[in-house]
Backbone as CSV, one residue per row, in Angstrom:
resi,resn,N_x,N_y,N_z,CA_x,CA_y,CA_z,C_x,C_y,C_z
1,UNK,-16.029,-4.609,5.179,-16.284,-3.388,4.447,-17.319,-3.627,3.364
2,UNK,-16.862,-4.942,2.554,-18.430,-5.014,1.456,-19.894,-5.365,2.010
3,UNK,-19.649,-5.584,3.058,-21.090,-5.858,3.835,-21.659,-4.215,3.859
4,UNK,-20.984,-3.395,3.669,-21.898,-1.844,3.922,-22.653,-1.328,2.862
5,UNK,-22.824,-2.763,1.720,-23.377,-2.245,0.010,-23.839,-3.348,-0.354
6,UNK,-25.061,-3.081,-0.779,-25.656,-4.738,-1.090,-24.798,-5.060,-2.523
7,UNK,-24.514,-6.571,-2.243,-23.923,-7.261,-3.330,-22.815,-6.750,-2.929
8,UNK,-21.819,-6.425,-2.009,-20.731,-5.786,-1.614,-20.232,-4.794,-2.962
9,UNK,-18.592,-4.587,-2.317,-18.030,-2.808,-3.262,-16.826,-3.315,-2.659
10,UNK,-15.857,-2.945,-3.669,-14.412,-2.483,-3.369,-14.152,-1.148,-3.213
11,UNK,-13.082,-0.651,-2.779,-12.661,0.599,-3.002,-11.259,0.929,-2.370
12,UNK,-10.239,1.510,-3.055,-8.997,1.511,-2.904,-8.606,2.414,-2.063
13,UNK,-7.865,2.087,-1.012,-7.237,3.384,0.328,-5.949,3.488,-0.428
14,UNK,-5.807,4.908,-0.753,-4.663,5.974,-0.999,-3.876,5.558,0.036
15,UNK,-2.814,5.197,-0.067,-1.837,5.363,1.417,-0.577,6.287,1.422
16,UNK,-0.690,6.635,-0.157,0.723,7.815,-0.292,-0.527,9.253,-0.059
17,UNK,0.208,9.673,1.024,-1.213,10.825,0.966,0.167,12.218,1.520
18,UNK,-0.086,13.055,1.420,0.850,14.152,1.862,1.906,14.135,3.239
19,UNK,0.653,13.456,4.097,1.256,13.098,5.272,2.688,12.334,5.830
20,UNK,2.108,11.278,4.635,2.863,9.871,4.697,4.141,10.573,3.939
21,UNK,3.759,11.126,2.909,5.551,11.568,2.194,6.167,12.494,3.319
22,UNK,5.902,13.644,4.109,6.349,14.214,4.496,7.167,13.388,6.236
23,UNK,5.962,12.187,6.231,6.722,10.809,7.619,8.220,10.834,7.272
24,UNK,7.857,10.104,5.365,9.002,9.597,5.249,10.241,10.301,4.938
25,UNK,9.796,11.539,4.415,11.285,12.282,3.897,11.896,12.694,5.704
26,UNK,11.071,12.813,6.502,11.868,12.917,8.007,12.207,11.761,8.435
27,UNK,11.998,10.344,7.803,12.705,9.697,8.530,14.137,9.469,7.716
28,UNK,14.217,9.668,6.356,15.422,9.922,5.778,16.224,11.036,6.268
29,UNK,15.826,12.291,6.893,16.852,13.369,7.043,17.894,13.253,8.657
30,UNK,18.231,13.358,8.538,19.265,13.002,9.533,19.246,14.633,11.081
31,UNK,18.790,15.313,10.336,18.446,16.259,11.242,17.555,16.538,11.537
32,UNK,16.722,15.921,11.318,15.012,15.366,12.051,15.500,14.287,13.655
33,UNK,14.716,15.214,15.110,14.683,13.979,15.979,13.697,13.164,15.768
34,UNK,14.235,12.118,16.613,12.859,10.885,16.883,11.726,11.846,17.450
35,UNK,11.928,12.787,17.822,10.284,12.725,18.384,9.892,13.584,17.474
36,UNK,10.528,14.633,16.578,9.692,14.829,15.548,9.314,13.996,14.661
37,UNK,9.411,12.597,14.224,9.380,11.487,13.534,8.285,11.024,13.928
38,UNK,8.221,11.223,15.232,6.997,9.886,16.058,5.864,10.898,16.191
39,UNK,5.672,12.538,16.184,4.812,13.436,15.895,4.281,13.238,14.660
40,UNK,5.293,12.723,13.364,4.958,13.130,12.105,4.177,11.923,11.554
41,UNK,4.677,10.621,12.154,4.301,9.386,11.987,2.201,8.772,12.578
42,UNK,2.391,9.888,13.912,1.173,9.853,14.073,0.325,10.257,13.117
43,UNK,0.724,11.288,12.457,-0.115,12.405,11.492,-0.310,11.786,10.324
44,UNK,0.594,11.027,10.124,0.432,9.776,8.543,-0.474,8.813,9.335
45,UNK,-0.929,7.955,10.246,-1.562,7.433,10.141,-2.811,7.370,10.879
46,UNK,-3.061,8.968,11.690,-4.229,9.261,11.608,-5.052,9.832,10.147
47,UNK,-4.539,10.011,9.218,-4.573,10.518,7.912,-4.947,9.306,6.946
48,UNK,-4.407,8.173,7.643,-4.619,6.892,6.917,-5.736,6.099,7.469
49,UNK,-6.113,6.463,8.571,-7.081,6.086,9.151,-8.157,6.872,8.522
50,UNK,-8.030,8.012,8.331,-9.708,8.656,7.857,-9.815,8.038,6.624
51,UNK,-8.567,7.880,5.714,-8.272,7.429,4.543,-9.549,6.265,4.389
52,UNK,-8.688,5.329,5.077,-9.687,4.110,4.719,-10.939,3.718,5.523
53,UNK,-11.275,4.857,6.569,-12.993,5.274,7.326,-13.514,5.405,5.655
54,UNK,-13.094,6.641,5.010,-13.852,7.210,3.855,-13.844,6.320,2.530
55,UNK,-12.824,5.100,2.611,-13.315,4.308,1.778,-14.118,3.219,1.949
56,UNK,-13.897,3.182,3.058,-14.549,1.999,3.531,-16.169,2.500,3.633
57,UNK,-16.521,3.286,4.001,-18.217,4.274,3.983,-18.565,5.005,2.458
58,UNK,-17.859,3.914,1.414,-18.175,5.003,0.167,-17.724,6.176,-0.283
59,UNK,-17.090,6.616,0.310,-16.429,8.145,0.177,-15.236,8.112,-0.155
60,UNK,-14.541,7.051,-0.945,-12.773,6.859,-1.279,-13.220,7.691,-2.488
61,UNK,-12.159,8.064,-3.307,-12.315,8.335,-5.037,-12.545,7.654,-6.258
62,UNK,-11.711,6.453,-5.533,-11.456,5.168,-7.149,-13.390,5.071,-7.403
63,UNK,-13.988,4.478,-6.742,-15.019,4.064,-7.723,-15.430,5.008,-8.132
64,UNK,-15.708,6.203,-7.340,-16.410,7.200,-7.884,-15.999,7.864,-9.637
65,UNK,-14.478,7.816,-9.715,-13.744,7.690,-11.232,-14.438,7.035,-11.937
66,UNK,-14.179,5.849,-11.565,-14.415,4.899,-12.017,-15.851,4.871,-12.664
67,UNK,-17.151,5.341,-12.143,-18.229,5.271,-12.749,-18.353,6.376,-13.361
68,UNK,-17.826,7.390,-13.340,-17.731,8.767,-14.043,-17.435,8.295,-15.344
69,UNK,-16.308,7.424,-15.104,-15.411,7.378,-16.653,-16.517,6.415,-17.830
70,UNK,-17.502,5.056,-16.942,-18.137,4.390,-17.048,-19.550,5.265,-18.279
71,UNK,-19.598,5.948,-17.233,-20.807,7.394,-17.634,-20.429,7.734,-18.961
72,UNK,-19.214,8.294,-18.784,-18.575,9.366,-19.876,-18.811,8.469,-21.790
73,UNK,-18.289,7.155,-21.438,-18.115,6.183,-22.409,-19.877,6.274,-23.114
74,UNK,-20.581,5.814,-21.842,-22.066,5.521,-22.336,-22.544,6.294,-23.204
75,UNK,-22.370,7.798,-22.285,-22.873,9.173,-22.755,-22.329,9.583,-23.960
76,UNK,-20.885,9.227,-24.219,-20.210,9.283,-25.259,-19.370,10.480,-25.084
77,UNK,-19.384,11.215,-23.830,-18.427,12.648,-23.577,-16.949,12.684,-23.378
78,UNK,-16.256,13.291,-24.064,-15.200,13.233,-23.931,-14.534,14.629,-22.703
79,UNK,-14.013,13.414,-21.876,-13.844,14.719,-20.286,-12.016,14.570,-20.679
80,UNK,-11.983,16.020,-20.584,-10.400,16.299,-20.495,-10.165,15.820,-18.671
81,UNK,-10.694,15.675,-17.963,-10.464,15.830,-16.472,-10.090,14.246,-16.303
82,UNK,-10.683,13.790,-16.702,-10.823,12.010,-17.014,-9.777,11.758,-17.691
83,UNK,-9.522,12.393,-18.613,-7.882,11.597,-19.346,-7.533,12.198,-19.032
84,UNK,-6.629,13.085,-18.252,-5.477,13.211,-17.507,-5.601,12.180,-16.368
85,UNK,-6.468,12.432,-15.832,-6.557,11.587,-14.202,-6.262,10.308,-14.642
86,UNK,-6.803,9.599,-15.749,-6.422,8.090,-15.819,-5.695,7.653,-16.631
87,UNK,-4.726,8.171,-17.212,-3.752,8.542,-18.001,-2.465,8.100,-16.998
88,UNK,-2.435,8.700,-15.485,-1.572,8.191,-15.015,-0.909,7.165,-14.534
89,UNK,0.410,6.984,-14.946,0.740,6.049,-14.692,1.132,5.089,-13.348
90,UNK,0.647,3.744,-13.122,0.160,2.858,-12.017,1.625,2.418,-11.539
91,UNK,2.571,3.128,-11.014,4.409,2.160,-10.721,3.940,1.271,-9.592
92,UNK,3.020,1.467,-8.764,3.221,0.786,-7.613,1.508,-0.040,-7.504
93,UNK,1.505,-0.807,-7.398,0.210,-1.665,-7.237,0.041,-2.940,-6.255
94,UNK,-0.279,-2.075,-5.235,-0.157,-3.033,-4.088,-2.014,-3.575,-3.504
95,UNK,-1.779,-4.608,-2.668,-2.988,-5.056,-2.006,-2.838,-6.510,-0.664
96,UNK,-3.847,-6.420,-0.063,-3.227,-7.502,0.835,-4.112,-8.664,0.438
97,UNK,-3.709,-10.048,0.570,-3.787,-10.687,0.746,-4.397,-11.412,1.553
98,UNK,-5.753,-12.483,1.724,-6.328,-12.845,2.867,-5.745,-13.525,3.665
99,UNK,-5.571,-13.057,4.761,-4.347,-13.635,5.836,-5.043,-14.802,6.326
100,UNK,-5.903,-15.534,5.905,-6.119,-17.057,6.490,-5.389,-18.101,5.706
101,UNK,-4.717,-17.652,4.590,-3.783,-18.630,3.905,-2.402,-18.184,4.442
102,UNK,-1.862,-17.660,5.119,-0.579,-17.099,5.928,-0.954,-18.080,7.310
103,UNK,-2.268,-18.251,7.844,-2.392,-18.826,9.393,-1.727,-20.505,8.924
104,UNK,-1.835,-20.320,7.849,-1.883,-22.376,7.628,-0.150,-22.488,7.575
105,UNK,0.316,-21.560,7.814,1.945,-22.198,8.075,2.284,-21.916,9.435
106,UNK,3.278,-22.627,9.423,3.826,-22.779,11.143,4.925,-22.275,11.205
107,UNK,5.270,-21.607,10.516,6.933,-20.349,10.292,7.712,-20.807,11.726
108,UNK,7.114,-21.249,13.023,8.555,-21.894,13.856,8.823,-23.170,13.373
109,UNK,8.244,-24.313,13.377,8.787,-25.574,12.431,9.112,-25.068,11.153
110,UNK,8.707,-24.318,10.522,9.467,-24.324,8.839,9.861,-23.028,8.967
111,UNK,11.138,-22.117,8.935,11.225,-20.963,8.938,11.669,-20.499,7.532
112,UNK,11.482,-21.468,6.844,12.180,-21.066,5.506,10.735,-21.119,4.169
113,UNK,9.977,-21.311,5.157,8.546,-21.375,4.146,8.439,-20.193,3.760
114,UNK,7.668,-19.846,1.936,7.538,-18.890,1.462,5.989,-18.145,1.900
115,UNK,5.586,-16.951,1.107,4.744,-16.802,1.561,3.382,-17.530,1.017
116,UNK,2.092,-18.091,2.114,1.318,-18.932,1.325,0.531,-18.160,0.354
117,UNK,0.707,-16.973,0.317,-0.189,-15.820,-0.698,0.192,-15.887,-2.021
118,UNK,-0.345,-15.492,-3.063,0.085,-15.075,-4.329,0.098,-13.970,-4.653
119,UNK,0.666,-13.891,-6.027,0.575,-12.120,-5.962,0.305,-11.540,-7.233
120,UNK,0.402,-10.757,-7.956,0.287,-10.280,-9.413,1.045,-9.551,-9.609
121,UNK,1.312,-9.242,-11.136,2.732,-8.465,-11.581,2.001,-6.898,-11.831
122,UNK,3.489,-6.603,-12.499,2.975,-4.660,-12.076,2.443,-4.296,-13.410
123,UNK,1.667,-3.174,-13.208,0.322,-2.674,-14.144,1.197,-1.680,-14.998
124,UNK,2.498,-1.360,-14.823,3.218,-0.321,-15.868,4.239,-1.320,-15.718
125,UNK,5.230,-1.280,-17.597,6.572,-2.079,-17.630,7.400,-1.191,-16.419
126,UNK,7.357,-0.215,-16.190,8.758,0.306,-15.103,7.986,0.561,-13.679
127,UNK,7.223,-0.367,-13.454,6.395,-0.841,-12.098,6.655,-1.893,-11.157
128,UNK,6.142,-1.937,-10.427,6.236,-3.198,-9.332,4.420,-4.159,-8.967
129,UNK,4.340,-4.899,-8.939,3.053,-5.393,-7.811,3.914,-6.066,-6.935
130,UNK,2.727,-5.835,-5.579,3.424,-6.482,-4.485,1.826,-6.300,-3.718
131,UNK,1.853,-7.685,-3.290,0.885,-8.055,-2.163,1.425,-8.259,-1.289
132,UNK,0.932,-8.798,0.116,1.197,-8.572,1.233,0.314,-9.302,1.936
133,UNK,0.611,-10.189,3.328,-0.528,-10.427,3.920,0.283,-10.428,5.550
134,UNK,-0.606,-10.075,6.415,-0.527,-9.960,7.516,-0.720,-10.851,8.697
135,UNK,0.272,-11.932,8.774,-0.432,-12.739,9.425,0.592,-13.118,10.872
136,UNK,0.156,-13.821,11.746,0.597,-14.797,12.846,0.625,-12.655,13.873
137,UNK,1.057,-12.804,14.808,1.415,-11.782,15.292,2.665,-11.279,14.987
138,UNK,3.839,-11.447,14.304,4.970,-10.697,14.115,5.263,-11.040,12.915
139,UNK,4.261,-11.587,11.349,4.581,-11.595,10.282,3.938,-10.854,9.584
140,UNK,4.788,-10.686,8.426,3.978,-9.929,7.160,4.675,-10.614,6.048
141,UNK,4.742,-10.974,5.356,5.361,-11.611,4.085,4.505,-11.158,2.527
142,UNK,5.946,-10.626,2.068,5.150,-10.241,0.745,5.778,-11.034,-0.584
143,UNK,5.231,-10.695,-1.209,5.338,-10.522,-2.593,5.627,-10.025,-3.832
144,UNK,6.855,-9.717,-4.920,6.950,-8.530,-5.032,7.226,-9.066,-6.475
145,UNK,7.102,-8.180,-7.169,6.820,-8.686,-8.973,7.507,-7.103,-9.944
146,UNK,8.351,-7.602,-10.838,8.389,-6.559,-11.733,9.079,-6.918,-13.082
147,UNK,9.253,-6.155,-14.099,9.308,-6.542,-15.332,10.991,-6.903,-15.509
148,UNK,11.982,-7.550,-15.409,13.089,-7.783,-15.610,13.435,-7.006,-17.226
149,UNK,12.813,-6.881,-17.940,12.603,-6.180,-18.765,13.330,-4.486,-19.279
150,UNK,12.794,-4.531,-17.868,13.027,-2.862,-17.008,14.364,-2.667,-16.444
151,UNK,14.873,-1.692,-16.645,16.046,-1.114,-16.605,15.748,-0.362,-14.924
152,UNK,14.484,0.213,-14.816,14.068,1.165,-13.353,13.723,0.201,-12.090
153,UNK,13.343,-1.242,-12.715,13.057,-2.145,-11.328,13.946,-3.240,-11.017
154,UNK,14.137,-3.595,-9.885,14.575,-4.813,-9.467,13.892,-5.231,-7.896
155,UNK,12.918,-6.116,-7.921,12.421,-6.843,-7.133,13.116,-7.291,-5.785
156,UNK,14.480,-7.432,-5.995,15.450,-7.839,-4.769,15.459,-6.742,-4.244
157,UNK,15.982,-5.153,-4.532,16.157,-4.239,-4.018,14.935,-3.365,-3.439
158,UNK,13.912,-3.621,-4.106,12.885,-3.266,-3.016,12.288,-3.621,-2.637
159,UNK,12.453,-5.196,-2.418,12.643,-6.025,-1.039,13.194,-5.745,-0.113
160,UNK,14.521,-5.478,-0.298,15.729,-4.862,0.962,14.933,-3.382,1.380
161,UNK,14.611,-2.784,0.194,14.180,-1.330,1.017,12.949,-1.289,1.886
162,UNK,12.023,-2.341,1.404,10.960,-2.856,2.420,11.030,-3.297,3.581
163,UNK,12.400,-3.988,3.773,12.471,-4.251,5.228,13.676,-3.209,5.565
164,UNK,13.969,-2.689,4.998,14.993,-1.257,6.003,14.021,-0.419,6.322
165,UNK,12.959,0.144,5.741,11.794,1.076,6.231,11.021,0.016,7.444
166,UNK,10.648,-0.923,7.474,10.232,-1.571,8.352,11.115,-1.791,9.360
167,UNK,12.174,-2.201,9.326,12.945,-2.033,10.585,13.431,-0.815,11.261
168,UNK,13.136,0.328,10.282,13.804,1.788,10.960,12.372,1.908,11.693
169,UNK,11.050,1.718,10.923,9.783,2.062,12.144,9.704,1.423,13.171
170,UNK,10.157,0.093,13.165,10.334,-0.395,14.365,11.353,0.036,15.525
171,UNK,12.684,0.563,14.674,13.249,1.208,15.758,12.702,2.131,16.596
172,UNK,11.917,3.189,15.528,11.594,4.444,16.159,10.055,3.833,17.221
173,UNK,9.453,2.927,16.718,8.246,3.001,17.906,9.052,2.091,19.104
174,UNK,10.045,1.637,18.964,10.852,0.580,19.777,11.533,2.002,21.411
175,UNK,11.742,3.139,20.056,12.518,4.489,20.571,10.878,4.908,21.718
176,UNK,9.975,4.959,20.551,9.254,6.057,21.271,8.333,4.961,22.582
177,UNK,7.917,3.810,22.859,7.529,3.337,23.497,8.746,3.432,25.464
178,UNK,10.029,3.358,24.938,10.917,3.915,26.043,10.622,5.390,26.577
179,UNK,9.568,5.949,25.621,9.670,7.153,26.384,8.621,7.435,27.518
């Protein structure tokens, strides 16, 4: 992706997008079928796909903020649109990890190895960071960080909820591939 900008560019893919909340509140309701799930699931991540087409081609939001706000400082303007927008608060701060430090373990001889990634802590006290990297064909191993501090986080528990959402999608594409 930074090869499309000289001197390369970051730019952040949204992944909570309308779509994706409305995946997940059907996979919580109990009177939702699987195949409305596996309809709704497509729609989150064809949605996530344009997502990160349009960041990946320059067209995400973050930088574009980002140099606005840059502007605003120089220029010296004070944008009401700008402090609200960045005003908000960051609970979740995720990113992946380069999965060539995940290839260097052998998870069948060591199954108890951690993940070889690192990670960073969360950008609000009642937040989380959590990286992630994607590696071997059936791993993902993350990372997950939060302020003990905090009364709203605990790191163990949404760990567990990370792999109950991951194992319920696996059920359902496990469901919808039988069909």
């Amino acid at each position: 992706m930074t090869r499309l900008f000289r001197e390369g560019r970051t730019e952040t893919v949204r992944s909570c997008t309308t779509e994706s909340c409305i995946f997940i509140r059907a996979m919580e309701d109990p009177e939702q079928t699987n195949e409305d799930r596996i309809a709704l699931l497509k729609k989150a991540t064809e949605r996530h796909v344009s997502g990160y087409k349009e960041a990946m081609t320059g067209q995400g939001i973050d930088r574009h903020l980002f140099c606005l706000y840059v502007v605003s400082k120089y220029l010296k303007i004070e944008s009401p649109f700008l402090q609200k927008v960045l005003r908000e608060p960051w609970r979740l701060s995720m990113s992946q990890t380069p999965h060539q430090q995940g290839m260097k373990i052998n998870l069948v001889e060591h199954p108890s190895f951690l993940s070889g990634g690192g990670g960073f802590g969360p950008v609000a006290d009642d937040g989380y960071g959590v990286s992630y990297i994607i590696c071997h064909e059936n791993t993902i191993m993350f990372h997950i960080s939060s302020k003990v501090s905090s009364h709203e986080t605990n790191s163990s528990r949404f760990a567990d909820n990370i792999e109950k959402a991951m194992m319920d999608v696996k059920d359902l594409c496990e469901y919808a591939k039988k069909k």
